[in-house]
Structures are given as structure tokens and as C-alpha cells.
C-alpha positions, 0 to 999 in steps of 0.5 A: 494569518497573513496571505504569505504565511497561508501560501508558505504553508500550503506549500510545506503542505504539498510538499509534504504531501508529495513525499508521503505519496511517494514513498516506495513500499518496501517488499521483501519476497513477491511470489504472485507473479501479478503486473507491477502496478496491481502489485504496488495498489495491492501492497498500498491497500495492505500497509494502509491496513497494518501489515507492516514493512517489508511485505511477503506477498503470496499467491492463494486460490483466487487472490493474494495473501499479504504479510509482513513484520508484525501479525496482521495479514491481508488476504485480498480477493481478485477477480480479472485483476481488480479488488474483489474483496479485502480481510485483514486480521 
């Protein structure tokens, strides 16, 4: 592989890369009133876990609960806003 072909591909790579990181999740219903951010952190954890789009997010006790169009669910534990503890089935 020659030096141009290597920084063309690193490129589509990035390219890519950026696309992917980018994409909006979608959500269909929030109900946990929490800030944005920790909602779009908390909603990147689920997908990456199987809940598939569009996500239901919901407050319970001391965390959330994450479900959407198939049947694996996330129940996610907060403590001051931070992650505390995630089990998704």
C-alpha cells in the first residue's frame, strides 16, 4: 500500500468514524427529568447494551429504566448524577 492509498483511507476512516459518533439516538418518551447531557450518556450506555431504538426512559427509585423496541431493558443506578451501577436483560 502506497503512502496515498494509506492517508485516503485514513481518511474515509475518520470520516466514518465521525458519522458514527454523531448520530443522534432517538427517544421516544423521557420522563426522568434528568439534564440532557447525562440523558444522551445514559441513552448511548443502553444502545450500546441492545435496547434498540426508540428509547423509553423512565425514572425509578435511585436511577433509570431504559427500554425500547425489542426486549432487552437497562436499569441504570445513579448516585449525584454519575453512573453508579448498570444491568440490562
Amino acid at each position: 500500500m502506497n503512502k496515498k492509498t494509506a492517508l485516503l483511507l485514513a481518511f474515509a476512516v475518520a470520516a466514518f468514524g465521525q458519522q458514527a459518533a454523531a448520530k443522534e439516538i432517538k427517544i421516544q418518551e423521557n420522563s426522568a427529568g434528568l439534564p440532557a447531557e447525562l440523558t444522551e450518556n445514559l441513552a448511548g450506555t443502553a444502545v450500546s447494551m441492545g435496547v434498540k431504538e426508540p428509547l423509553v426512559i423512565k425514572k425509578s427509585g435511585d436511577g433509570v429504566v431504559i427500554s425500547g423496541a425489542g426486549a432487552t431493558r437497562c436499569n441504570i443506578k445513579l448516585n449525584d448524577d454519575k453512573i453508579a451501577g448498570v444491568s440490562c436483560k
